[in-house]
C-alpha positions as a LaTeX table, in Angstrom:
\begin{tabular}{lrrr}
\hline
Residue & $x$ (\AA) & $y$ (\AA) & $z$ (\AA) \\
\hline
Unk1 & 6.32 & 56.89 & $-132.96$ \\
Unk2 & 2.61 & 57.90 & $-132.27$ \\
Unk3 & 1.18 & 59.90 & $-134.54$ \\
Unk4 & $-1.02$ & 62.85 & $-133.13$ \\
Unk5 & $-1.28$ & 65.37 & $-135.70$ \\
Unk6 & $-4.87$ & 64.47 & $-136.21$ \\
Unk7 & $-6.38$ & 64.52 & $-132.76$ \\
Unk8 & $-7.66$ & 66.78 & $-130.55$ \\
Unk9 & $-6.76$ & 66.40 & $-126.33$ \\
Unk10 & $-9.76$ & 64.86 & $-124.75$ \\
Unk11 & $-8.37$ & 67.43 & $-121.62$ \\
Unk12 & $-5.89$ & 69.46 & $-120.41$ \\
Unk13 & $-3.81$ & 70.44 & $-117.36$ \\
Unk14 & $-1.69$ & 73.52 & $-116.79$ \\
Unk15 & 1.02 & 71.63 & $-117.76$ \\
Unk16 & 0.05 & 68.70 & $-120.11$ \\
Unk17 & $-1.90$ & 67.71 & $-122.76$ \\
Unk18 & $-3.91$ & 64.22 & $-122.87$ \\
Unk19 & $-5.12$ & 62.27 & $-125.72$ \\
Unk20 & $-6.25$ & 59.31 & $-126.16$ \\
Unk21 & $-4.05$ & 56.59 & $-127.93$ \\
Unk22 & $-4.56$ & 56.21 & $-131.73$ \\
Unk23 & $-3.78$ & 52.61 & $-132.02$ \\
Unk24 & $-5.47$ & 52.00 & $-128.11$ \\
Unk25 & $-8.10$ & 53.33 & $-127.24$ \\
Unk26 & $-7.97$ & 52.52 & $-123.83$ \\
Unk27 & $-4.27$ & 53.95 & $-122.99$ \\
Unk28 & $-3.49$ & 58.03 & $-122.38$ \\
Unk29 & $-0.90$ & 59.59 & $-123.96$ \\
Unk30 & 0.48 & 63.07 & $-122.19$ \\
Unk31 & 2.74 & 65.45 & $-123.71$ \\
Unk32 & 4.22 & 68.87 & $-121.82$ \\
Unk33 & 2.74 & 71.64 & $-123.38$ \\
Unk34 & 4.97 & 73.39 & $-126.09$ \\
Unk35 & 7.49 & 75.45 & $-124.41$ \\
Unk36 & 6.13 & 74.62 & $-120.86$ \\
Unk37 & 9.28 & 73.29 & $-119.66$ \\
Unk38 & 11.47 & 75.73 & $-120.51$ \\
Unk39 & 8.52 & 78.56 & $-118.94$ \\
Unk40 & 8.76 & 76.66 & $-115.60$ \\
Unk41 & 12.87 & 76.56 & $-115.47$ \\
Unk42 & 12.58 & 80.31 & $-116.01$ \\
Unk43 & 10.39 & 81.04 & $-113.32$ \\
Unk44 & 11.94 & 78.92 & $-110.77$ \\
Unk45 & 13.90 & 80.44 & $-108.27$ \\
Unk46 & 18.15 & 79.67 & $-109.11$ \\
Unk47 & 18.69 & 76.96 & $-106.89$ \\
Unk48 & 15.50 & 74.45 & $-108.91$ \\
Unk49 & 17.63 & 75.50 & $-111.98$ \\
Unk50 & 20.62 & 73.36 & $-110.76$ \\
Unk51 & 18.68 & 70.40 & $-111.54$ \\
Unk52 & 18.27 & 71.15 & $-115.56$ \\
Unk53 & 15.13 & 71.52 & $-117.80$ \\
Unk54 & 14.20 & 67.54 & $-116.52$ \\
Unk55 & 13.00 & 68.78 & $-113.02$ \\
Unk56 & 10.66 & 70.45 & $-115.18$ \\
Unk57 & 9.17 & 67.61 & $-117.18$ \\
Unk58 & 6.16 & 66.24 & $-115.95$ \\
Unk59 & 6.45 & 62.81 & $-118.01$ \\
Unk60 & 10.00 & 62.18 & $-115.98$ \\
Unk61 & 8.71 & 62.92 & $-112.71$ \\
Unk62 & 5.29 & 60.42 & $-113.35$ \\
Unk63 & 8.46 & 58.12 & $-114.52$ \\
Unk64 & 9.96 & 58.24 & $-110.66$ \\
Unk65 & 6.54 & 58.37 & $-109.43$ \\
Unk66 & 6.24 & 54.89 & $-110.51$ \\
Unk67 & 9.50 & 53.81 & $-109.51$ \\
Unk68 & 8.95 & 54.02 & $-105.69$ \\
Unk69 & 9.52 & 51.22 & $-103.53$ \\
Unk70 & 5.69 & 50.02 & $-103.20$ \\
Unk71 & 5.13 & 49.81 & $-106.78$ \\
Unk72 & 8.65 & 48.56 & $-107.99$ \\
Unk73 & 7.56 & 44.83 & $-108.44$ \\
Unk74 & 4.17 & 44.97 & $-108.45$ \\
Unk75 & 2.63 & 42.28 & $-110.44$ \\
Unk76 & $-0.77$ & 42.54 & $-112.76$ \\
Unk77 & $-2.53$ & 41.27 & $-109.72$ \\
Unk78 & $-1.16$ & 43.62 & $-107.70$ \\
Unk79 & $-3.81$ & 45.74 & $-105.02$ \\
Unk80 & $-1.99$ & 48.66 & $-105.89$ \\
Unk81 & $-3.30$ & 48.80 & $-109.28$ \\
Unk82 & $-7.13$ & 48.96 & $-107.82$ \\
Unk83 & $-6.74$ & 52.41 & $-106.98$ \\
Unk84 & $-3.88$ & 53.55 & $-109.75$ \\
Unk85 & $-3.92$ & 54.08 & $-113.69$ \\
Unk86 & $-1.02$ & 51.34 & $-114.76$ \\
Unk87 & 2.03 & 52.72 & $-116.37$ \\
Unk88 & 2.90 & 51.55 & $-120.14$ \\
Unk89 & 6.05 & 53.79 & $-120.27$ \\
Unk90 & 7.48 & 56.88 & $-122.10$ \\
Unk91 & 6.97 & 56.73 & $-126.13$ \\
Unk92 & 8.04 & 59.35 & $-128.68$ \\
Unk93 & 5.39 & 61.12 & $-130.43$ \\
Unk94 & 4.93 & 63.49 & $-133.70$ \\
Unk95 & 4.13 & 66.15 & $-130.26$ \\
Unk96 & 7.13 & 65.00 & $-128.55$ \\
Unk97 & 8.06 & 62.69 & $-125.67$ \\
Unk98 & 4.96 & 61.41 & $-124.03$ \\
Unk99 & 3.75 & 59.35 & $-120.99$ \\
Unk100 & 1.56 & 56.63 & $-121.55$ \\
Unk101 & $-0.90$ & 55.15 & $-119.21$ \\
Unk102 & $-4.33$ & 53.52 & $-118.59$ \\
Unk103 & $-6.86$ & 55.32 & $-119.59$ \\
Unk104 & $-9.69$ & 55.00 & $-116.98$ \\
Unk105 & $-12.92$ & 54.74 & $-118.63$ \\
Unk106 & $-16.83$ & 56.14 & $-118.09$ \\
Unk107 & $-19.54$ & 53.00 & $-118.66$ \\
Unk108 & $-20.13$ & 53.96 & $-122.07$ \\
Unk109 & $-16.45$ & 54.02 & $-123.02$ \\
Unk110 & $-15.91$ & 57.79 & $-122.69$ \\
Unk111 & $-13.06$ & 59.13 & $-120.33$ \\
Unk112 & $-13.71$ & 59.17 & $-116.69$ \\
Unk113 & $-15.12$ & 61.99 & $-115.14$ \\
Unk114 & $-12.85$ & 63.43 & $-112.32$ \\
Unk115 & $-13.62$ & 63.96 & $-109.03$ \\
Unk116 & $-13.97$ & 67.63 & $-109.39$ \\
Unk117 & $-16.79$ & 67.10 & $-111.81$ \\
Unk118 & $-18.36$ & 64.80 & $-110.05$ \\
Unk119 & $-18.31$ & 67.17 & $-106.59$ \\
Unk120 & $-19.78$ & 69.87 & $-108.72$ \\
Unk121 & $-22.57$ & 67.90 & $-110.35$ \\
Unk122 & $-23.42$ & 66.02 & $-107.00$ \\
Unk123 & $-21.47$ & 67.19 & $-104.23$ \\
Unk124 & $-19.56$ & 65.25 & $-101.16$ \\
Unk125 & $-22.80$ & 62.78 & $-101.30$ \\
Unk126 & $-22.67$ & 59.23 & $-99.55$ \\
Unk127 & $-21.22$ & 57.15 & $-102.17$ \\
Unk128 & $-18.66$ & 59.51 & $-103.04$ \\
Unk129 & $-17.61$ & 59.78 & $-99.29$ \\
Unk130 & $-17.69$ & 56.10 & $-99.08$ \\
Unk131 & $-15.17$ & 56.23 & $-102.61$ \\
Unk132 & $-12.89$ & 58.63 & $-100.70$ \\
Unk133 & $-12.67$ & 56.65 & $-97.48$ \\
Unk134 & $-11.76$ & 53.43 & $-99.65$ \\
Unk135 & $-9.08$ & 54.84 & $-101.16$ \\
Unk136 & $-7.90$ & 56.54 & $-98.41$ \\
Unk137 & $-7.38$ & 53.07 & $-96.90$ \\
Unk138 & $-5.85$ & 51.72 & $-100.01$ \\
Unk139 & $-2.92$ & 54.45 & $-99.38$ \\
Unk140 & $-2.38$ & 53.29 & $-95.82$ \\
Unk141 & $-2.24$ & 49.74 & $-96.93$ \\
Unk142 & $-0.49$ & 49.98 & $-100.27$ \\
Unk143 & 1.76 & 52.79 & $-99.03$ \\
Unk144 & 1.90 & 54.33 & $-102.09$ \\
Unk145 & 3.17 & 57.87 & $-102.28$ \\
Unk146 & 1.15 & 60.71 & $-103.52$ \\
Unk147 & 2.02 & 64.48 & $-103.71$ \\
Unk148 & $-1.12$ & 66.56 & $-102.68$ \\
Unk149 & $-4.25$ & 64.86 & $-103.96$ \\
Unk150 & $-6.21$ & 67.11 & $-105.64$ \\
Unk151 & $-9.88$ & 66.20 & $-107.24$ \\
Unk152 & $-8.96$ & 67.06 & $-110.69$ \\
Unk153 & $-5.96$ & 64.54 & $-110.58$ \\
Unk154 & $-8.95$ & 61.16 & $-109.45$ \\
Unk155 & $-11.54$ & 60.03 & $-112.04$ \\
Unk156 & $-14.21$ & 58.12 & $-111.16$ \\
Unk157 & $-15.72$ & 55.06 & $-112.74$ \\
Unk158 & $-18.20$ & 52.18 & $-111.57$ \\
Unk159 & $-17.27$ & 49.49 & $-109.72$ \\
Unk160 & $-20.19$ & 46.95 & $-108.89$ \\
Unk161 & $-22.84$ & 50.26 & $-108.90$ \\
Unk162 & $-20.85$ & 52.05 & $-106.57$ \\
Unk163 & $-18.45$ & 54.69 & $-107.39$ \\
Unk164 & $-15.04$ & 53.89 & $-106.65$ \\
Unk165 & $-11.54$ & 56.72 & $-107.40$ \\
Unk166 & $-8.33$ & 55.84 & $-109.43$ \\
Unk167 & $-5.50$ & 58.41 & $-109.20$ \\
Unk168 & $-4.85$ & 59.17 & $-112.64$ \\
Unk169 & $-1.71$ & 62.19 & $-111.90$ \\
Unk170 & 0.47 & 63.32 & $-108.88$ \\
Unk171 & 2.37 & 59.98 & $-108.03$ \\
Unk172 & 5.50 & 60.43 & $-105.94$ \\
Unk173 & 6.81 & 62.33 & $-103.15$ \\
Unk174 & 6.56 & 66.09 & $-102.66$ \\
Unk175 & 9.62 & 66.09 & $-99.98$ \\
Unk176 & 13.66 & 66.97 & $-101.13$ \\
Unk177 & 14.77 & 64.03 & $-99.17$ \\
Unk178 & 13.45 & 60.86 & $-100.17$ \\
Unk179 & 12.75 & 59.64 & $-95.83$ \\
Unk180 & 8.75 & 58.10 & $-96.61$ \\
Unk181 & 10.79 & 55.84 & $-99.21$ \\
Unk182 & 13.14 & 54.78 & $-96.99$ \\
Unk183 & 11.69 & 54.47 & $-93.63$ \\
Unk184 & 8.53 & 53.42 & $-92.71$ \\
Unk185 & 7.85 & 55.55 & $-89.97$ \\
Unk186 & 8.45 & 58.71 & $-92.41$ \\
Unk187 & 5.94 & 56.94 & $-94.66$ \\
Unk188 & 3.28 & 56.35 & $-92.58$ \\
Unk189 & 3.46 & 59.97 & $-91.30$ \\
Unk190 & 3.66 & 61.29 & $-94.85$ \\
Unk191 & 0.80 & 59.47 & $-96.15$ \\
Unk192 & $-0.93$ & 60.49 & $-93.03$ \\
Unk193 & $-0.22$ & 63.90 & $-94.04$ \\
Unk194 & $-1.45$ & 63.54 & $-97.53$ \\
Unk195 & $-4.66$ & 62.35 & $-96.27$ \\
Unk196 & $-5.57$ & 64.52 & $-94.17$ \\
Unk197 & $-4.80$ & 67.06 & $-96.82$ \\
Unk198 & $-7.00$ & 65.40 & $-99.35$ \\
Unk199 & $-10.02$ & 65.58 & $-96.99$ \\
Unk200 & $-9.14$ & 69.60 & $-96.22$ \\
Unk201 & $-9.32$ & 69.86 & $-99.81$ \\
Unk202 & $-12.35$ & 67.83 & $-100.64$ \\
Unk203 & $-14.43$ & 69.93 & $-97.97$ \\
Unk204 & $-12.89$ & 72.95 & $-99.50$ \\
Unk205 & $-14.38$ & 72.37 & $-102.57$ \\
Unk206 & $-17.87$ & 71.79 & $-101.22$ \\
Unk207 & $-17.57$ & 74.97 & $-99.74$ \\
Unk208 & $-18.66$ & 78.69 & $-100.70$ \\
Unk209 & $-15.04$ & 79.19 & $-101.37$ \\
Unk210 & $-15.07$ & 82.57 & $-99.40$ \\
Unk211 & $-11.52$ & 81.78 & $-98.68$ \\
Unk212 & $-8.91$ & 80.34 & $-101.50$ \\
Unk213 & $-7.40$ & 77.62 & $-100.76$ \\
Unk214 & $-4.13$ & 78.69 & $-100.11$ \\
Unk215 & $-5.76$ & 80.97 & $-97.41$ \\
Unk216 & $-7.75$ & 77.85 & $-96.30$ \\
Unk217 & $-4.45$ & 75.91 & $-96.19$ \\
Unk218 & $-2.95$ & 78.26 & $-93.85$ \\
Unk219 & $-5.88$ & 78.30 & $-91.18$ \\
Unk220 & $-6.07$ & 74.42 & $-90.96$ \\
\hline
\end{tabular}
């Protein structure tokens, strides 16, 4: 079991928290937020109920995020992994069930910044835009499935003085049915979609914001 009693989350989603592993230093460990789960099942309308408390659990859905097709038997060597925080597994900790996965790292050993940090600090610059067009490419190649790519879910680190973006959260699918696994024409039009998306998104955060998102979202 991993002891976390002592340590402090490094950060923090709505959902999770993250902190960095006590015996490796280079892995994450994420653990639902006490009594998140059972605060989500409430407010979910009756029929997301059905499922039980583990539709609820982010840990078990970044478990099926990395059991889709394109990722199944990928190897160490693997392209896939260029643009994706490997997956170590779920471990029990003194916080309760955790995820544990690479922990993508700054050049002085420090956590990653994300994306959204980085747009606020330097905007949707050149190298950045370069970043985002590379992995854009790696989803179309690797056909790995994303649910809506948001900046605070990509960290970026250096790769040969250039900035380059791993996706650290939000593997999977965001449909019911599970058609972009299956079929590759639903694939290539979902990851289509999810692109497209991410660069609505990206812009929207370069913006003045005078609209929200969601308002944004429904005049694109």
């Amino acid at each position: 079991m991993i002891d976390l009693g002592e340590l402090k989350p490094f950060a923090s989603g709505g959902n999770r928290h993250c902190y960095r592993h006590p015996q490796d230093p280079e892995k994450c460990v994420k653990v639902m937020r006490t009594g998140r789960i059972e605060e989500l099942h409430a407010r979910a309308p009756w029929y997301k109920r059905l499922a039980g408390n583990d539709r609820f659990d982010d840990n078990l859905r970044e478990l099926a995020g990395y059991q889709q097709p394109a990722l199944r038997n990928a190897d160490d060597h693997s392209p896939v992994w260029r643009h994706l925080a490997r997956w170590y597994g779920l471990e029990e900790t003194s916080a309760g069930r955790a995820a544990v996965s690479q922990l993508i790292l700054d050049e002085n050993g420090n956590p990653a910044p994300t994306l959204e940090d980085y747009l606020q600090e330097h905007g949707l610059d050149a190298p950045i835009t370069a970043a985002l067009e590379h992995f854009a490419q790696w989803l179309w190649d690797t056909r790995v499935l994303t649910k809506n790519i948001l900046p605070h879910n990509l960290v970026v680190r250096m790769h040969d003085g250039a900035p380059e973006l791993v996706l650290i959260d939000g593997l999977g699918r965001a449909t019911l049915l599970p058609l972009p696994e299956w079929f590759e024409f639903f694939n290539r039009h979902y990851i289509r979609r999810r692109i497209q998306r991410m660069w609505r998104r990206i812009h929207w955060e370069v913006s003045d914001k005078s609209l929200s998102w969601k308002e944004t979202e429904r005049h694109s």
